[in-house]
N, C-alpha and C positions, 0 to 999 in steps of 0.2 A: 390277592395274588399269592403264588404259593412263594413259602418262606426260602426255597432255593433260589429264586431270584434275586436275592438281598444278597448273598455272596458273593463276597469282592475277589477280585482277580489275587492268583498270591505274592503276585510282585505290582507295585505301581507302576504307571507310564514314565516310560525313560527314553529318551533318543537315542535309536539305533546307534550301533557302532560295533567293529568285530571285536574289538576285544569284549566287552559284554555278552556280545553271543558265546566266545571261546569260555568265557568265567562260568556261563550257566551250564555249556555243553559239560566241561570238567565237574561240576558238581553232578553232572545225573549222570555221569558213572561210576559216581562213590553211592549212587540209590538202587540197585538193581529192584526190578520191581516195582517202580513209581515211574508214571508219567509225567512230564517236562513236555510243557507247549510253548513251542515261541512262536509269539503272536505280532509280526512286523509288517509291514505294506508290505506288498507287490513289490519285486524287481530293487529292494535295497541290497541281497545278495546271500538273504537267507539261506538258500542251498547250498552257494555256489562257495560260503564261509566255513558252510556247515563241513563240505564236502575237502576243502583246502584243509580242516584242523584233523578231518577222519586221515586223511593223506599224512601227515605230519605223524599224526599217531601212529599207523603203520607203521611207519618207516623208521621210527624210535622205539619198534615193540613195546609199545602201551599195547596196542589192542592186533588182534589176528582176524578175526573172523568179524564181519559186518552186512548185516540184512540193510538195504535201502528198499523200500514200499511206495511204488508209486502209482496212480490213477489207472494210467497207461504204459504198454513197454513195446506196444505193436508200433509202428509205422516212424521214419525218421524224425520226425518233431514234436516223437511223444517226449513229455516227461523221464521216462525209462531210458529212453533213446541217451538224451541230451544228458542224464547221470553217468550212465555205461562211457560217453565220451571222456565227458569232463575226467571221470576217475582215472578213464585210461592216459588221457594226458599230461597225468600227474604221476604217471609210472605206477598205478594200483593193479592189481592183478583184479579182471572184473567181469563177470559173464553175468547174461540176461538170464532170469527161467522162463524157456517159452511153455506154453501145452501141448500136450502128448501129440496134437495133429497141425504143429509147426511144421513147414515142410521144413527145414532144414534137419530134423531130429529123424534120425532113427531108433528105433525103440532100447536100444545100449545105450546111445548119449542120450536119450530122452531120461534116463535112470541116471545115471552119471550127473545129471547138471544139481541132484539133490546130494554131492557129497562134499564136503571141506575138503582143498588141500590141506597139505602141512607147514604151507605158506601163507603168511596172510594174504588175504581175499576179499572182496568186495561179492554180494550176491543180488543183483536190481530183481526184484518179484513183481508182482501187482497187487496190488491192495485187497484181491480175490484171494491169495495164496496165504493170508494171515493165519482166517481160521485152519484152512489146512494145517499149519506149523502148529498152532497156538490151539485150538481146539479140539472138541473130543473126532478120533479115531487114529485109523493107523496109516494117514495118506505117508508116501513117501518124502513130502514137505517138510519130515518132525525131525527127517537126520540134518535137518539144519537149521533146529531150534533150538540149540546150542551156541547159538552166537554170542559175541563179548557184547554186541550193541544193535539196539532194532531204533534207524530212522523210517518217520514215516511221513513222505513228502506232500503235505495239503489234506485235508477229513477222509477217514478211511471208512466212514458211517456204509460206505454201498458195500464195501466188502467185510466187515463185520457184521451183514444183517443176511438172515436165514428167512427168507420169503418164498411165499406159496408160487408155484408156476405161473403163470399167466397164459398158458395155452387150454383150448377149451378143454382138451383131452385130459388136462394136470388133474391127481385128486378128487379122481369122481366121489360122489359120497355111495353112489350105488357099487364102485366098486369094494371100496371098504368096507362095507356092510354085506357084500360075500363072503365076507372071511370068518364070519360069525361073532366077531368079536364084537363083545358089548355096547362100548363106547361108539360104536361106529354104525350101528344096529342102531342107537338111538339117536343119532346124528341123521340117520338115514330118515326116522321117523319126523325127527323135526322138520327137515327140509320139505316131509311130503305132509306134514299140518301145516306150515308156511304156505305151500302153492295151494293151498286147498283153499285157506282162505286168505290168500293176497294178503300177506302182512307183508313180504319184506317192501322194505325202502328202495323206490328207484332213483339212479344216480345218470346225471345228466354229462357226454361229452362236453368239453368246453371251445368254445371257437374264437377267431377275433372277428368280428364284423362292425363297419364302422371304426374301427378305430376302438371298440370297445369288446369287451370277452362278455360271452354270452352264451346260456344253456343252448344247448339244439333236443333232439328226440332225446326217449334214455337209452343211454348204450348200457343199461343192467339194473340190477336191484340184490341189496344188501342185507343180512340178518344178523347184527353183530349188539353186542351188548348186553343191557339189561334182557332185552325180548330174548336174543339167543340166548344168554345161561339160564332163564327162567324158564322155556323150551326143553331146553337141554336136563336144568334138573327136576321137572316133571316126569320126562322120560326114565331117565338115569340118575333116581337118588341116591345111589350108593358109589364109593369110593373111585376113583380110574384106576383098571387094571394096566397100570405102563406097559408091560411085558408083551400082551395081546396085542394093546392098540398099536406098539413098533412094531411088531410082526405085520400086521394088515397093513398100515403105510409102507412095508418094506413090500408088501404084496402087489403093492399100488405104483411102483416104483420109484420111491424115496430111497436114499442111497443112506444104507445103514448107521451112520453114525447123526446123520441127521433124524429120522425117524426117534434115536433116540432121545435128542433132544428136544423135537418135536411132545411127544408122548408124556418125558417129563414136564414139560413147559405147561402143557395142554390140564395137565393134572394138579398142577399148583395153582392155576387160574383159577379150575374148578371150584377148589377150595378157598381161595379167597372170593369167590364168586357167590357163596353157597354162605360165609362171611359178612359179606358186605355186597348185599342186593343192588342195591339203588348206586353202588358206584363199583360197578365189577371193573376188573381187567377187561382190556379193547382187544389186546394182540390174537383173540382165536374169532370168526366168524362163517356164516355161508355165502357163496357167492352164485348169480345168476348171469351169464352173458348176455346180451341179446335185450329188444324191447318187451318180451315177453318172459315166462317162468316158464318155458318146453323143455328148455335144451341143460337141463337138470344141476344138481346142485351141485357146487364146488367146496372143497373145505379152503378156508383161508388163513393163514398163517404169516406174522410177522413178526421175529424175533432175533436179539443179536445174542450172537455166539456166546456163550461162557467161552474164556480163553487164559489157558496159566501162562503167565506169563515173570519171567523168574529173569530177567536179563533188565538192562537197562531201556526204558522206551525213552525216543525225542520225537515228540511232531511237529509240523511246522507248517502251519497255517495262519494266514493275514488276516480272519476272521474270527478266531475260536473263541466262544463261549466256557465260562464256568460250568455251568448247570449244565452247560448242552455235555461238556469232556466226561463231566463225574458221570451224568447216566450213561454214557459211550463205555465207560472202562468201571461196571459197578463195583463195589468196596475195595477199590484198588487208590490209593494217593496220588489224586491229582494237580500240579502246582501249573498257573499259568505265569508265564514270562511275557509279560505286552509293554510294547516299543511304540513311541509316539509314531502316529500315523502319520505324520510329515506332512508333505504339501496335499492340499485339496487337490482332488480328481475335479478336473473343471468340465463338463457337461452340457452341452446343446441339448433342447429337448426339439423335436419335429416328429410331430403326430402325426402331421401330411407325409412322413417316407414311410408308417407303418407299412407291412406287407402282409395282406390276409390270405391264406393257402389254401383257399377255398375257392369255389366258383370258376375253374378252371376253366379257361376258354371261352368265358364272357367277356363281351364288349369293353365292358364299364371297369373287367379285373383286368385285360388287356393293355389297356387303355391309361388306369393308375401303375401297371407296376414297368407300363414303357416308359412314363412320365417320370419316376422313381429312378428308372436305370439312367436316365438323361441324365437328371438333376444330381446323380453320383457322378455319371463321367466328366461330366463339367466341374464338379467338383476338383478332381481327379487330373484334370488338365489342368487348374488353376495352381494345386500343390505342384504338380511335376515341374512348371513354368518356375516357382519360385524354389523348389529344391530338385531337380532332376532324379528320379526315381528314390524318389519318398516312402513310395508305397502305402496302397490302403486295403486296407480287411475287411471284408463285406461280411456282415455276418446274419444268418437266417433260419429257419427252423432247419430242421434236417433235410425235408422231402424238397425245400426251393435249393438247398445247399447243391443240391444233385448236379452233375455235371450235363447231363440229360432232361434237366426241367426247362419250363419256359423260359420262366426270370432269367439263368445264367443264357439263354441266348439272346433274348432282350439286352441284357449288360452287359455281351461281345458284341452286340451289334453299334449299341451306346458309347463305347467305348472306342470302337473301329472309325467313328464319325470325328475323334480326336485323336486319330493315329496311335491311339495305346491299344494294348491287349490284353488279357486276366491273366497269361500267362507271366507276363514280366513287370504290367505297373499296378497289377489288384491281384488281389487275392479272395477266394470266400471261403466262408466254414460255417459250421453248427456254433449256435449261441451257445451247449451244452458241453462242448467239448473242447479240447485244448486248456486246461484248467491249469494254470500255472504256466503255462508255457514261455518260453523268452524268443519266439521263432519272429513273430513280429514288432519287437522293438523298433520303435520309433515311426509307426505306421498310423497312417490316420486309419480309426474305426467307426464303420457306422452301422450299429446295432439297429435293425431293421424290422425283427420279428418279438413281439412282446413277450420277455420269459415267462415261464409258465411250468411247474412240474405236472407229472398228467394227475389224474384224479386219485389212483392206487397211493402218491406222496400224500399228497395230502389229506383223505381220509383214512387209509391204514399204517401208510411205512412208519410215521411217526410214533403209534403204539407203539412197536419195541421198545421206544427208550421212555415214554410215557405213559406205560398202558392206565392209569385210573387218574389222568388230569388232563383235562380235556384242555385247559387253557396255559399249559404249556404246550400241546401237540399244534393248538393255533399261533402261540408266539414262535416254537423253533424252528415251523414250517416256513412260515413270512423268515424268517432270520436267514433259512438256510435258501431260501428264494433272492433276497436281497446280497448273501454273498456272494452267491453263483454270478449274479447280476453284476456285481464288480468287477470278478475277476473276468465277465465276458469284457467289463471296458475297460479293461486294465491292459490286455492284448497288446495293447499300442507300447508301453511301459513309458504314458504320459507324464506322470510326476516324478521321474528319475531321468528322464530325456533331457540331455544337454542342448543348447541352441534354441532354436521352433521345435516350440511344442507342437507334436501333432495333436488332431484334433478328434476329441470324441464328439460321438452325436449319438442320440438314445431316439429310437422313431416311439416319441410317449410324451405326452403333457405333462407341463410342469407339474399339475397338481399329482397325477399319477404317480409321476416319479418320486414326489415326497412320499406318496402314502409306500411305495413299494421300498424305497431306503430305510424307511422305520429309524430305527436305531444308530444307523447308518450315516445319514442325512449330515451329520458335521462334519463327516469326510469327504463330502462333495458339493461341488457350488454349481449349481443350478443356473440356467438361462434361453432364452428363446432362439431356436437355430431360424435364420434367414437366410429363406429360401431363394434359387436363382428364379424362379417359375412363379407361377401364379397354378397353387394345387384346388382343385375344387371337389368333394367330396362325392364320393358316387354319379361321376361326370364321365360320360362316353366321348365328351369334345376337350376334358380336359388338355389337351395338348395341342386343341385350336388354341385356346387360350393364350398357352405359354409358346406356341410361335406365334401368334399374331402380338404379341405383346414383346417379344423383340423386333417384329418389325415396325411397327410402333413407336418404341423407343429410337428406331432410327429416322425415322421419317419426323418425329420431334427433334431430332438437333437440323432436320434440314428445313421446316417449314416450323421455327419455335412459336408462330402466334396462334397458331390453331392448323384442324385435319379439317378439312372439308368433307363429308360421309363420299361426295363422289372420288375422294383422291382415295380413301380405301378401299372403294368398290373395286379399282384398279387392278390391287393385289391379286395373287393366285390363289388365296385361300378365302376370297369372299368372292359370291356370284350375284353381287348387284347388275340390275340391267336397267342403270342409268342410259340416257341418248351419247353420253359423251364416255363412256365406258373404255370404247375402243381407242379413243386419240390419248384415253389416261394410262392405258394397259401400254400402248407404243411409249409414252415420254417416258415411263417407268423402266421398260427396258434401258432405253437411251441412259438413263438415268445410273441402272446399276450395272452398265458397261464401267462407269467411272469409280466405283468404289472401291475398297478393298478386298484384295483377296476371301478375307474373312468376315465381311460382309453379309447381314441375313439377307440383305434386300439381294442382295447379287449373287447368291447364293439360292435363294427360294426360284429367281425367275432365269437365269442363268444357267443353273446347274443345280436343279433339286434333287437328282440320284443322290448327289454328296454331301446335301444337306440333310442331316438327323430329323428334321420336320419335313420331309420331303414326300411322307406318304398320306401325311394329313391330310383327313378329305376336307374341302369348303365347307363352311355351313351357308347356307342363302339367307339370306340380310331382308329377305322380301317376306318372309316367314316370319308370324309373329314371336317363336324362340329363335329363330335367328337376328332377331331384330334386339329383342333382350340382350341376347349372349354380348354381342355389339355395345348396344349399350352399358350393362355391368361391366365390360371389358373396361369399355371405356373412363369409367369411374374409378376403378380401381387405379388406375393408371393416373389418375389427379387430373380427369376434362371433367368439365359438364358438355353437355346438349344445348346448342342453344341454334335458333334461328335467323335468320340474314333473309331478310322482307325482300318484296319485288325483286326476289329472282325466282320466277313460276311462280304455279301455284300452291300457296301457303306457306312459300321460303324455301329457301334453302339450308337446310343442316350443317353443322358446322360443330365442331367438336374443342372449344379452346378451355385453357386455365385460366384466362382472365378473360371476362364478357366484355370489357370494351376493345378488345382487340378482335371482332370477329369479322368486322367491315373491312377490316386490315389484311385478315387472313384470309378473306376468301378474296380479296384483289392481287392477294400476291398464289395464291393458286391459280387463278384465273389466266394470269401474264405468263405464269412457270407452263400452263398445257396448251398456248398458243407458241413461246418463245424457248421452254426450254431453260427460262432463265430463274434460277434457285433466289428467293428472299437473301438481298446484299451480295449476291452475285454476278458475274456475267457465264456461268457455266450453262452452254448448251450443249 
């Protein structure tokens, strides 16, 4: 293991508290120039501390000018949002920077929003608008890089990192190599001795199916590494002309200030490449879309910004790494501040609620993610019941998140069978988004969709901060996968919630979940979620299942020595055609005239429009997998099978928990579909 990883954090573990934050915040403004990470859970008040002593400062002219950096600043419940309030309510003087095609901006206030009063001010940016301030060119971002103090709220890694496009059209290599320029002429060759003899590496989409993540076709193929610079400097043994090769990326349309750090970057590699063969730099390679090598080669690039930075930085994330901040912020000092992580995040796991976003419009995916939306709403009913509008956050990959997918009509329809709505008792979002947020404090969360970054994370973005260790680019990928994963279940602000705890639920096996926490893992306590249903794995009848096993359960407290198979045949979801079918189906009616409103039994035969199992088809019991289904049903549920002699031929069926009550049970069925009269009853 590399010797970076043996560096200890520079403060030990301390239990939170604000004056501790206020001691640290006051020292990293006698550092200008040095990074300050405080590293606290979720929802102890990190920002909102952080934000009460900037307020304080102001206002005692300590400080005038201050950048806040957040994830997000679009939409009311971003990050950005909830800063711009808090400060304003603290009498801060405080404006957002939107981009140049915010509708609210005209192109005067779209310039104006990069100037300082001569009052102190508050500035919320996005974690995009850094290197603008901080790095090389002349964006208009730099007139307010003069600040007394730069926070930056949670890892700013996506906006300090300079990556290649991702559209097919991005960095053709045949356009660069029109330009004439060297490096790019030999880039060009490389690409076309690659396709000529199939060397690059194809790289496989990932999917969830089953329950598990899994290669499908390759969506491309890769030229990166040792193959590419030994490519590269067969073609190209002589030096990189940087001047040329910016010019051609600026040809290519890379925006000038990038191209030049591109160019440099590209050229330093080289040389370390040319260095040290066998373990070059990762961050330059060729890319291929597509299952095949037609649709021609991309150049690809991953690099974080060089950024001067001459003012005081604070960041403030619940995760942050040593090793990970120092390659973040190179030869700059970096000290961490980590606060005991307080109460355990306590964790259901249920592998039965994953949700696979595939196979749209099949039976079997229909089928799991109605059964999925049930087993929420009922959920969702039993919170409201014991705290009235509790609220819960559904959370899913982005394309189920959709207001227009299936799933969210599935879980309005789920949801309407217990009189709530998404609008006022649930909520949904992206597992990827809302990073920090405090929008759903005290809501139960039920993470749905296995996280996952797409394939660009994990085999390039990490080069920029790792390019020649491959076994840091695998440990800070899993790191930065397991904190994202946190703060997806942190959403609720579980371990700071006074009263009832809401509850999280992780749709993942325990064992998964340990392997994905990694490092993690002590800050969370682990246990199996118990399900309201009986879920079955790539099952088209799963939800025969989980309504006939409420009605089941009911028809056990009124017949507790056994079901006789003819008294199930009765129901509306089996199509037995026993002789006495019809006088069971009639006492059955009679029967769920008398129960309660909420009732399956009086509900399934009474008024199945209203019942959530209401569309379930039968399965027929005379079939040999209807005959199983029945059976495993029944087992699951704690009967056996057992027979009851001289009634016809070969017996009769009978379904009990204890086998010598079966003479018992099928005499008091027997009396109940002649009389009407319930086992210790006289109800007809």
């Amino acid at each position: 293991m590399s010797l970076l990883t043996s560096l200890p954090p520079t403060t030990p573990s301390l239990p939170f508290s604000e004056a501790a934050l206020k001691t640290i915040l006051t020292n990293a403004l006698r550092q200008p120039g040095e990074v300050h990470v405080i590293v606290a859970p979720p929802g102890v008040g990190k920002s909102r501390t952080t934000r009460e002593t900037i307020a304080a400062w102001t206002t005692s002219g300590h400080l005038r000018h201050i950048l806040w950096a957040t994830q997000s600043i679009n939409g009311a419940d971003s990050l950005g949002q909830e800063a711009h309030d808090d400060f304003k309510a603290r009498g801060q003087t405080v404006d957002i920077i939107y981009a140049q095609d915010h509708p609210s901006l005209s192109p005067a206030s779209y310039k104006g929003q990069f100037e300082w009063p001569t009052t102190p001010a508050v500035k919320v940016i996005s974690h995009a608008r850094l290197k603008q301030m901080f790095g090389p060119g002349t964006h208009l971002a730099k007139r307010l890089a003069a600040a007394d103090l730069l926070v930056i709220d949670e890892d700013p890694f996506g906006g300090l990192l300079l990556s290649s496009p991702t559209k097919e059209t991005s960095v053709r290599i045949k356009v660069l190599a029109a330009s004439g320029d060297p490096v790019s002429v030999a880039l060009a060759q490389v690409a076309y001795d690659a396709e000529v003899t199939s060397t690059p590496q194809a790289f496989h989409s990932l999917k969830t199916r089953k329950y598990r993540e899994v290669k499908t076709r390759a969506a491309g193929h890769t030229l990166h590494g040792s193959a590419f610079w030994a490519a590269f400097h067969t073609t190209h043994p002589g030096p990189v002309d940087t001047l040329r090769f910016k010019e051609a990326l600026q040809d290519a349309g890379i925006r000038s200030n990038e191209a030049s750090s591109i160019s440099q970057a590209f050229a330093h590699d080289a040389g370390l490449a040319h260095l040290t063969p066998m373990n070059p730099p990762h961050r330059f390679g060729l890319d291929w879309s597509g299952a095949t090598l037609t649709k021609g080669a991309r150049l690809r690039f991953d690099l974080i910004v060089p950024m001067t930075l001459d003012l005081p930085v604070v960041i403030l994330d619940g995760y942050a790494d040593q090793v990970y901040y120092q390659a973040l912020f190179p030869g700059r000092p970096v000290h961490l501040h980590t606060f005991d992580s307080g109460t355990l995040l306590e964790v259901a796991c249920a592998p039965m609620l994953m949700l696979d976003d595939n196979r749209e419009g099949q039976a079997v995916q229909i089928e799991h993610r109605t059964q999925i939306a049930e087993e929420i709403a009922t959920r969702c009913a039993e919170a409201n019941r014991a705290t009235p509008r509790s609220g819960t956050l559904i959370l899913t990959s982005l394309k189920l998140a959709s207001p227009d997918s299936d799933w969210t009509g599935f879980l309005k329809t789920a949801l309407t069978h217990h009189h709530l709505t998404l609008e006022l008792d649930a909520a949904t979002g992206h597992w990827h988004a809302g990073r920090g947020s405090n929008a759903h404090t005290g809501s139960n969360v039920y993470a749905l969709h296995q996280p996952r970054f797409n394939r660009r994370q994990r085999d390039y973005t990490m080069t920029a901060l790792f390019p020649q260790d491959d076994e840091l680019r695998t440990q800070f990928s899993a790191h930065l996968l397991a904190a994202e994963t946190l703060q997806m279940l942190h959403r609720g602000r579980q371990t700071v919630t006074r009263g009832v705890k809401p509850s999280v639920v992780l749709a993942m096996s325990k064992e998964d979940a340990r392997c994905l926490f990694g490092s993690f893992l002590p800050r969370v306590k682990l246990s199996d979620y118990q399900p309201t249903q009986i879920f079955t794995r790539s099952s088209s009848k799963a939800r025969w299942r989980a309504a006939m096993s409420l009605l089941v359960d009911e028809l056990s407290s009124l017949f507790p020595n056994g079901l006789p198979r003819k008294l199930l045949e009765g129901l509306p979801l089996h199509s037995g055609t026993s002789n006495t079918k019809a006088d069971v189906e009639a006492q059955l009616h009679r029967l769920a005239v008398t129960r309660p409103p909420d009732s399956p039994l009086r509900l399934a035969l009474l008024t199945p429009n209203e019942w959530q199992y209401g569309s379930v088809v039968h399965t027929p019991a005379s079939t040999g997998d209807g005959s199983r289904m029945e059976r495993e049903l029944m087992e699951t549920l704690g009967y056996q099978q057992v027979k009851v002699m001289g009634q016809g031929k070969g017996g009769q069926t009978i379904y009990v928990r204890d086998p010598l009550k079966k003479e018992q049970a099928q005499a008091e069925f027997k009396v109940w579909l002649s009389t009407g009269s319930l086992p210790g009853s006289s109800i007809v």
